[in-house]
N, C-alpha and C positions, 0 to 999 in steps of 0.2 A: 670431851670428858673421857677419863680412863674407863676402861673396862675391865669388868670383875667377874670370875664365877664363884658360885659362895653352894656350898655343900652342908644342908644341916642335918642334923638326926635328932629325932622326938622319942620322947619315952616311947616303952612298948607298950603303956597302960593307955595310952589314948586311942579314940578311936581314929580310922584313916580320915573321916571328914574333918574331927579335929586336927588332922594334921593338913588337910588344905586348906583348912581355918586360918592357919600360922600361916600358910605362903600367900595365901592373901592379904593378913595383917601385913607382914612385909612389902610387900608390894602396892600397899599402898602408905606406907612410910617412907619406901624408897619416891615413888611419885609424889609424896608431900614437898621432901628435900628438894628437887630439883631431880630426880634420875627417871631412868626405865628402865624395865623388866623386857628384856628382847622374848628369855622362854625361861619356862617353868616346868621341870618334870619333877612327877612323883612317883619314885621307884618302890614305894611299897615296904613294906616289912621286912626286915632282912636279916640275918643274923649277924652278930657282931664278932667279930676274932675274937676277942675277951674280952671282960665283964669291964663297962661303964656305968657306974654309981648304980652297982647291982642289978644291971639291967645285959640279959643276955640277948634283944634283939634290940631294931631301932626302926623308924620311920624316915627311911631317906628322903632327901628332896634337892632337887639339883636347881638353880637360879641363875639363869646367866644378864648381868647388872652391866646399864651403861649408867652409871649416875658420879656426880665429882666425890670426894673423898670424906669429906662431912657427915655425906648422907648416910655410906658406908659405915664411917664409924658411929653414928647415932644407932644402925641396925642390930651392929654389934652387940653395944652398951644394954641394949634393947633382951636381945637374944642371952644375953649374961644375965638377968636378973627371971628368967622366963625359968621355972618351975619345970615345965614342960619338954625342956630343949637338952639334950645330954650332951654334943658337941655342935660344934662348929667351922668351919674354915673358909675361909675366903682370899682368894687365888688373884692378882693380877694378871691380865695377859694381854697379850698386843693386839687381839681379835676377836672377836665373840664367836663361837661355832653356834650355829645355829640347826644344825642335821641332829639327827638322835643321835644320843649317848647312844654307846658300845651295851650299856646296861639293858637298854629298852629295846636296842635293835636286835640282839640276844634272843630276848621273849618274842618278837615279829616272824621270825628266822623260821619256817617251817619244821616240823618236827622232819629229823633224818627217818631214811624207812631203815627195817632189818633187814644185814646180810645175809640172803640167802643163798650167796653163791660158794659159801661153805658148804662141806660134808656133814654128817652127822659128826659130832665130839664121839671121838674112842678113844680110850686110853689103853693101850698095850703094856704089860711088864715083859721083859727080857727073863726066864727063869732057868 
């Protein structure tokens, strides 16, 4: 079976569990068709570069899909009529990554310390 990653974004009005709601609806629509859900991240509320159907954030959620092509496009058709869902995409690829997204391992990444190995800030004028 092809493999898919599929990226959605939920209004900002729902809450986060409503938004795991939805990747579990999917995901078990994708397992109805015939496919599977290898992984499923929710990266939270995020702001969006510019306004989608008047919504300046979104509820990300990342899905990486092994299921045949059917499945996919019923999830689609699915995702198109859903109130709830401001975009969508879904990506073929030749492999499923299965490591954290860059998004998630970002937030893991220990906070940097400050450098101290600066001077105090002076500013000097020439008069």
């Amino acid at each position: 079976m092809p493999y898919y990653e599929h990226v959605v974004i939920a209004r900002q009005d729902v809450s986060p569990q409503q938004a795991e709601a939805l990747n579990d609806q999917l995901k078990h629509l994708i397992e109805e068709n015939g496919g599977h859900i290898a992984k499923i991240e929710y990266w939270g509320l995020r702001n969006l570069t510019y306004r989608v159907k008047k919504n300046r954030k979104g509820h990300y959620s990342l899905l990486a899909i092994d299921a045949p092509a059917a499945a996919v496009k019923e999830m689609e058709r699915q995702l198109s009529i859903n109130e709830d869902v401001i975009r969508y995409m879904t990506v073929r690829v030749e492999e499923l990554d299965l490591e954290l997204s860059p998004i998630l391992a970002r937030r893991d990444r220990p906070e940097r310390p400050e450098r101290s190995d600066r001077g105090p800030s002076e500013t000097t004028f020439a008069e």
